[in-house]
C-alpha positions in Angstrom: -3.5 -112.4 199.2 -6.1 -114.0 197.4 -8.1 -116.5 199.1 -10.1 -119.6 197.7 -13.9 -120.0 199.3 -15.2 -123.1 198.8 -18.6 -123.9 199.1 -19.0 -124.8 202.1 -22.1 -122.5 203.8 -23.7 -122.1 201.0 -26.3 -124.2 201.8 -26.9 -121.1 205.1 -26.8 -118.6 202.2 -29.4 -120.9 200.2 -32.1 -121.2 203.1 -31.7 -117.1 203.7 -32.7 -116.6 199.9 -35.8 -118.2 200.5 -36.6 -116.8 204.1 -35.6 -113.4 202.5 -37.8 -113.8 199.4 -34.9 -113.8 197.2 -34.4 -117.2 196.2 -33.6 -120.1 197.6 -32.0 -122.5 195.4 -28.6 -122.4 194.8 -25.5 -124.9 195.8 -24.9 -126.3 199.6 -22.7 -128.5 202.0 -20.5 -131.1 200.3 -22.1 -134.7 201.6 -19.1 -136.4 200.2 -15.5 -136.6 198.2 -16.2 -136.5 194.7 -13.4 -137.0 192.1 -13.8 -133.9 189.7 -14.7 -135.8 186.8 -18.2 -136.8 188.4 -19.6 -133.0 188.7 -20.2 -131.7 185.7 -23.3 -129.5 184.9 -25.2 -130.6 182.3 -28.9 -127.9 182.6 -29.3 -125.0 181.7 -32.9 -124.6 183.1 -34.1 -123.1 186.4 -37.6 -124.1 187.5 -39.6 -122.0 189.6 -42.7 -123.8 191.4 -45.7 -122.5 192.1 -49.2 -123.0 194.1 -51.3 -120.2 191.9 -49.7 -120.3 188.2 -52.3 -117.0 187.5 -49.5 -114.8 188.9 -47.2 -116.2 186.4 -49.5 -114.6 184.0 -50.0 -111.2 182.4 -53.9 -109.7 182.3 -56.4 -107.8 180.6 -59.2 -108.0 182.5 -60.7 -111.6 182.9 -58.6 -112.8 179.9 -54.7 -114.0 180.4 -52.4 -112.3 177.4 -49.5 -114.7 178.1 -46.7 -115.4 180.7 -44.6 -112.9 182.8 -41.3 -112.2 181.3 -38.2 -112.8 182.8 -34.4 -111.9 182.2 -31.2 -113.4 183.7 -27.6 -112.2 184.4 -25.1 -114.7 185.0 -23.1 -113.5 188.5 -20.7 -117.0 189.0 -19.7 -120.4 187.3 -19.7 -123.6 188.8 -15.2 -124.2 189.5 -14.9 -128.3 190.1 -11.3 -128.6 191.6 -9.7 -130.9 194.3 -10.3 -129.0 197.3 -9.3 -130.3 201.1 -11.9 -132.9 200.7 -11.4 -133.9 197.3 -13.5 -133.2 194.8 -15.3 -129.8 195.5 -17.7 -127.4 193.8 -16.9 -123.4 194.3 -18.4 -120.3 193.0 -16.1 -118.4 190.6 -17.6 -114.6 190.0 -18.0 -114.0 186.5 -14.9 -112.0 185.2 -16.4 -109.5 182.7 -18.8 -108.7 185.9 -16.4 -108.8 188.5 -16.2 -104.8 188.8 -20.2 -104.5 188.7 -20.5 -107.1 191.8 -17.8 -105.2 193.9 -19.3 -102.1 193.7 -22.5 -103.5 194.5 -21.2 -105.5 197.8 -19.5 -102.2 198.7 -23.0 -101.5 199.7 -23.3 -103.8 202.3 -22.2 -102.1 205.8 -21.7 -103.0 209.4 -23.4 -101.4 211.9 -20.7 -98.4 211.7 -21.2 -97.7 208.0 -17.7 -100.0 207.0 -17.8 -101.8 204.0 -17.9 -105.6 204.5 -16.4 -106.7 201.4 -13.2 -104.2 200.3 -11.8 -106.0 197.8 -10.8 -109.5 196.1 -7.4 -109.6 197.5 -8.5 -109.2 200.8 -12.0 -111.0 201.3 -11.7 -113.7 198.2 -14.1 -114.4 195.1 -16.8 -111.8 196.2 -19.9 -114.5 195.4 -18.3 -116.8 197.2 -17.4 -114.5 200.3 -21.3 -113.5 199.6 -22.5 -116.6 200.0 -20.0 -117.5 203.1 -21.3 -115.0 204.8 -24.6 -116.8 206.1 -26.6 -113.3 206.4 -29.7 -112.7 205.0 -29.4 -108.9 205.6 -26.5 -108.8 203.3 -27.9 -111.5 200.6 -31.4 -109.4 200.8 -29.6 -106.3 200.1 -27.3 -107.6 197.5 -29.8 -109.3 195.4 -32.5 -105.8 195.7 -29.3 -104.0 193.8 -27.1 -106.8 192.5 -25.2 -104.2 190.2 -25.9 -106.6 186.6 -28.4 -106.4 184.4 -30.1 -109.6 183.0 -30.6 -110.2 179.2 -34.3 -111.2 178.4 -35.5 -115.0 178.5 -36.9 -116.0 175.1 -38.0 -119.4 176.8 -40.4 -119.4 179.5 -42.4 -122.3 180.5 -45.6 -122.4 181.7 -46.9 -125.9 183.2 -50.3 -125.6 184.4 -50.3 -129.3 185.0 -47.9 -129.7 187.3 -47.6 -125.7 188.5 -43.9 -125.1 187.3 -42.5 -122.3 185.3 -38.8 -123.4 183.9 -36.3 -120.5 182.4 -34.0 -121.5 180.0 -30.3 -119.7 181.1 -27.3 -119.9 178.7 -25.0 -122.2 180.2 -24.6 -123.5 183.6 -23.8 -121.7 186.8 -25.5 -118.7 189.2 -27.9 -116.1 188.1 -30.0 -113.3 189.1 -33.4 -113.6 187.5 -35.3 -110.3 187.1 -39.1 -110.3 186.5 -39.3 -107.8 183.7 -43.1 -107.9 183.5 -44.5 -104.1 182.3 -46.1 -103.3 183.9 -45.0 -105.4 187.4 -48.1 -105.4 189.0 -50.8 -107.5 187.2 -54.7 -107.5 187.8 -56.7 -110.7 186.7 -60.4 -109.4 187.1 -63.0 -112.5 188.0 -66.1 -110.2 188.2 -66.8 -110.6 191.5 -63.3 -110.0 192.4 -60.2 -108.6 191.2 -56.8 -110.2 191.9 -53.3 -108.0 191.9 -50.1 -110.0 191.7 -47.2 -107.2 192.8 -44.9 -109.3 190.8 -41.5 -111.3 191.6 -38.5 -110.1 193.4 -35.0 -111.0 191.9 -34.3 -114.6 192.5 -30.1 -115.4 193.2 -30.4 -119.1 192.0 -28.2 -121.9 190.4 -29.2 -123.9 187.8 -29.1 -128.1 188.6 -26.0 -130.6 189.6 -25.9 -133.7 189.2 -26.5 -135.8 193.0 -23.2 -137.1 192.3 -21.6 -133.7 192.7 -21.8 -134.6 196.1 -24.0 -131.4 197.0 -27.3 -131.1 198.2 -30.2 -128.4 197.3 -28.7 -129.0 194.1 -32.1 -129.5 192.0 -32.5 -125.6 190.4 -36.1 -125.6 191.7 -37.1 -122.6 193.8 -40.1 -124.1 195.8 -43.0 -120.7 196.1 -45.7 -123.0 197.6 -44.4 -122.2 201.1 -45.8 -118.6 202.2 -41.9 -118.1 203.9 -40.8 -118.8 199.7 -43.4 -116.7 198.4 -41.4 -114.4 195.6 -44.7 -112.6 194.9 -47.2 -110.6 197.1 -51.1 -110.8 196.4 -53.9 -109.1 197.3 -57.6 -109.7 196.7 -60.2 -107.4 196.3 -64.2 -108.0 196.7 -65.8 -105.7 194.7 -69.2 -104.3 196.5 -72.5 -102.3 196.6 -74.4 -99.8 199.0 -78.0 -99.7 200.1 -79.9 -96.4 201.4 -83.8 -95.8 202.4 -86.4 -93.3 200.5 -89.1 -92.0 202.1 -92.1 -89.4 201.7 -93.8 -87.4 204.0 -97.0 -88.3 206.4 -98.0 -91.8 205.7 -95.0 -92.2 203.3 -92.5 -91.6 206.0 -91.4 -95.5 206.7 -91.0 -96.1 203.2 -92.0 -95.2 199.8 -91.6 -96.9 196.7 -91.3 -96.3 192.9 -88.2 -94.0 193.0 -85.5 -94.9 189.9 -81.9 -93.5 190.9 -78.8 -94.1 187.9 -76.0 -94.7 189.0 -73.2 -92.6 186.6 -69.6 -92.0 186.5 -69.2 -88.5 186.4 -70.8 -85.6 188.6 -72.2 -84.2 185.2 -74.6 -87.1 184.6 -73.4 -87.9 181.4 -71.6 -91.3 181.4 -74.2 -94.3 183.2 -71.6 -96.6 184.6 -72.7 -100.5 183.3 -73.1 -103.3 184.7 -71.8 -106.7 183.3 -74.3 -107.2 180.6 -73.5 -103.5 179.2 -76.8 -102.0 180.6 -76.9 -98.9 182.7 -76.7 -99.3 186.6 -80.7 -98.7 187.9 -82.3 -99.2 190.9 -85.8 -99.1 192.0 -86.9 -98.5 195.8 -88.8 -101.3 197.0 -92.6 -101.2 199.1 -90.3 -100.7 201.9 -88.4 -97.9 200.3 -85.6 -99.5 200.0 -82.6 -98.8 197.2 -80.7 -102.1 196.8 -77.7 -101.5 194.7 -75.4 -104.6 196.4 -76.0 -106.6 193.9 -73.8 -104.6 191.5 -70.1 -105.2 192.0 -68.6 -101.6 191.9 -65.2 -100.8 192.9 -63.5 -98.8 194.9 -63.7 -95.0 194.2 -66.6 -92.1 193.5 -69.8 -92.4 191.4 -72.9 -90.2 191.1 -76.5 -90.8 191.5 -79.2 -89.5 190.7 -82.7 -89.7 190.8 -84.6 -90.2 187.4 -87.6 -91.0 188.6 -89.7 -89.5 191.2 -92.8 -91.3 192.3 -96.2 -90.0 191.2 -97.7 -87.4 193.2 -94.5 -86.2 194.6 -92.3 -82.8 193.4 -90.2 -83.4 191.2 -88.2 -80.9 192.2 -86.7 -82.8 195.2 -85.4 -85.5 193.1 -81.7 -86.6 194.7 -78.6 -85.5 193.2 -76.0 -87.5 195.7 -72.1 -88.5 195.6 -71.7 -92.3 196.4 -67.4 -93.1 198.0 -67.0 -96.6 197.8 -64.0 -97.7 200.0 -62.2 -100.7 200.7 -62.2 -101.8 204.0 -59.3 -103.8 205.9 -60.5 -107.5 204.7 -60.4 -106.7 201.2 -64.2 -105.9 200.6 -65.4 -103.0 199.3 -68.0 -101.1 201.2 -70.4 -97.6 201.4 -67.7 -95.0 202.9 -70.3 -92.3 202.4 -73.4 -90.4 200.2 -73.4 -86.4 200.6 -76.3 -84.5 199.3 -74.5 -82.3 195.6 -76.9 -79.4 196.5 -74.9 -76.6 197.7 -76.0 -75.8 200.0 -77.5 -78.7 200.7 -81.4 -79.5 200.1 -81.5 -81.1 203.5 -83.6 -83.8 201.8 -80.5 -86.4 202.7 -79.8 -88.0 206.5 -77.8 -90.5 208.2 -78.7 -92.1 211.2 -78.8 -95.2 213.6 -81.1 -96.6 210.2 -78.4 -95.9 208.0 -78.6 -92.9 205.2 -82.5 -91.6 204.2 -83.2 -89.4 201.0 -86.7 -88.3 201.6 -88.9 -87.0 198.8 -91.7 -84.2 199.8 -95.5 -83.4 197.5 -94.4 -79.8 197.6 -92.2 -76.8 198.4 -93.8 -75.8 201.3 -92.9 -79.5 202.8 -89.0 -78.6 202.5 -87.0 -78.6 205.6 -86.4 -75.5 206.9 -83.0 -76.6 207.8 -81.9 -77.3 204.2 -81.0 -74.4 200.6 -84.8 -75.0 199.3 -86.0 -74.2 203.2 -84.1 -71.3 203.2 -85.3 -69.9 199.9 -88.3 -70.8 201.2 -87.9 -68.4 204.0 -87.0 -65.8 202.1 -89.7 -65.9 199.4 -92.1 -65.4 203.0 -89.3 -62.4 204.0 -90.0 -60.8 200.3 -93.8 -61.5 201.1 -93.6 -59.8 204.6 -91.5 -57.0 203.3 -94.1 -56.7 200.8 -96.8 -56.2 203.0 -95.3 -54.4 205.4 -94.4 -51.7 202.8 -98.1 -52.1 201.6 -99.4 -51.4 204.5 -97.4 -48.3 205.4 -98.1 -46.5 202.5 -101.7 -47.1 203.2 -101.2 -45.6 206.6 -98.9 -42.6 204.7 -102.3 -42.0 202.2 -105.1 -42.2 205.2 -102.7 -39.5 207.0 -102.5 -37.5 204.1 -106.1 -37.8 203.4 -106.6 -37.0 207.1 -104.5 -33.8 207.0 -106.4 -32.5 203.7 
């Protein structure tokens, strides 16, 4: 038998939109009897309200292009019919939808896998037994996959001033708006910073009643100030830089000054990566030998340095070739994850310790860390030598014994 649902509880379903992140604005409790005649929709327009209007927006880089986009499928009309209390508002699913919506509830399980909603016959309108059924699981999960498919907005609303954004619907009644936004997640970059708005997750809402259709949460405004309301996640990123020590050898060791590294954007050296004026990323160790590049905002990701100038007197030879990771770390700033030596192996010229990472620069080849590729070559340029004159010296010996036996 079919069942009327009137709209009582709705006001339950309402409250769960918003706690769920779906939306929160649809009808609610009847205050009052209400002849028929005095509820009659008159807007059209949802309003969404917002604390930070940029995620409303769409970006390319520090410049705004224009508004989201939005689209909207009408799931139920507004029925006004003398109910038990009188005059009564009810949700009546849209017909030529009605199939869609089913299928779509027949997703919604009990903790046995049973369908909760079987058929109109048995549970009633299926928006109305939706929003009668006061559970944000099943609201959550119906609005994720609401089995309709909106047809774009062509008036969207942006009011800086007083931090709305209204959507202009076809007629009166219940809708699920889609943020159709390509792509979803936006970045707005402010330099030092870079803001990603994920984007809005479908909103079940009504458009407005009049107060004298005796309902209440009846004003069409989703409220997104409140973090519980919030339809869009955030994150914000600090962009960063990274600081390392060069040294010398003897009295140069606790510092030495005058050495350029570039910083580039690919492990060829080809591409300098820029800073915000369009000038190539340089840095030049200080008296102290230090190599500041924190004030550059990079971000996350890999870059390459390398040493195009070597300080006079010293080899040029052991000029750095390094790999710079630049991570973000858990509050949003991005740091130095690590600098490795590109010499394979490696030159040994690079270390990390309780002072941080060290590139050391050395007068001559003989100065090269034993420990390190150059060291090693090193070593075996002295083999070859010793091999040398140990063969030298035993074909001496072979001669003087000939010479001996003669």
């Amino acid at each position: 038998m079919r069942t009327t649902t009137w709209i009582a509880g709705f006001a339950a379903a309402a409250t769960l939109f918003a706690a769920m992140g779906t939306a929160g604005s649809a009808l609610a409790d009847e205050t009052g009897t209400k002849p028929a005649g005095d509820c009659a929709a008159t807007s059209n327009t949802i309003t969404l309200k917002g604390s930070d209007m940029d995620a409303f927006k769409t970006w390319d880089g520090k410049q705004s292009t224009g508004t989201r986009t939005f689209s909207a499928a009408k799931v139920a009309d507004y029925e006004i019919g003398n109910g038990p209390t009188g005059g009564s508002v009810h949700l009546q699913t849209v017909e030529a939808s009605k199939t869609a919506i089913i299928n779509a509830l027949g997703d919604i399980k009990d903790n046995s896998g049973n369908k909760l909603y079987d058929s109109e016959d048995n549970q009633g309108d299926p928006m109305n037994w939706l929003a009668n059924t006061r559970n944000d699981t099943f609201i959550r999960n119906y609005a994720n996959d609401p089995g309709v498919t909106g047809t774009p907005l062509s008036t969207v609303k942006l009011d800086e001033a007083n931090k709305t954004v209204t959507l202009d619907v076809s007629e009166p009644g219940l809708y699920v708006i889609f943020d159709t936004t390509n792509p979803k997640k936006q970045i707005k970059d402010t330099g030092d910073t870079t803001v990603e708005y994920d984007g809005f997750a479908n909103m079940l809402v009504g458009t407005p009643l009049p107060d004298s259709c005796g309902v209440t949460n009846n004003s069409g405004t989703i409220d997104l100030t409140q973090a519980v309301n919030a339809k869009t996640g955030s994150s914000t990123t600090v962009r960063g830089g990274f600081t390392f020590t060069k040294v010398g050898v003897k009295d140069d060791r606790t510092g030495l000054a005058g050495a350029e590294f570039t910083l580039y954007s690919d492990k060829d050296f080809n591409t300098p990566v820029k800073d915000g004026n369009d000038k190539p990323v340089v840095a030049t160790s200080n008296s102290g030998g230090l190599v500041d590049f924190s004030q550059f905002k990079l971000n996350a990701g890999t870059y390459y340095l390398k040493e195009t100038k070597v300080p006079a007197t010293y080899w040029a030879g052991s000029a750095g070739k390094l790999k710079i990771t630049m991570i973000k770390n858990d509050n949003g700033q991005i740091v130095l994850g690590s600098i490795e030596d590109m010499s394979l192996p490696s030159s040994g010229l690079l270390t990390n310790g309780t002072n941080g990472y060290v590139y050391h620069n050395v007068k001559s080849i003989v100065q090269l860390p034993l420990t390190g590729a150059m060291g090693m070559a090193l070593l075996g340029i002295v083999a070859l030598l010793c091999a040398g004159g140990a063969a030298i010296i035993v074909i001496r010996a072979r001669k003087t014994k000939r010479e001996l036996a003669a």
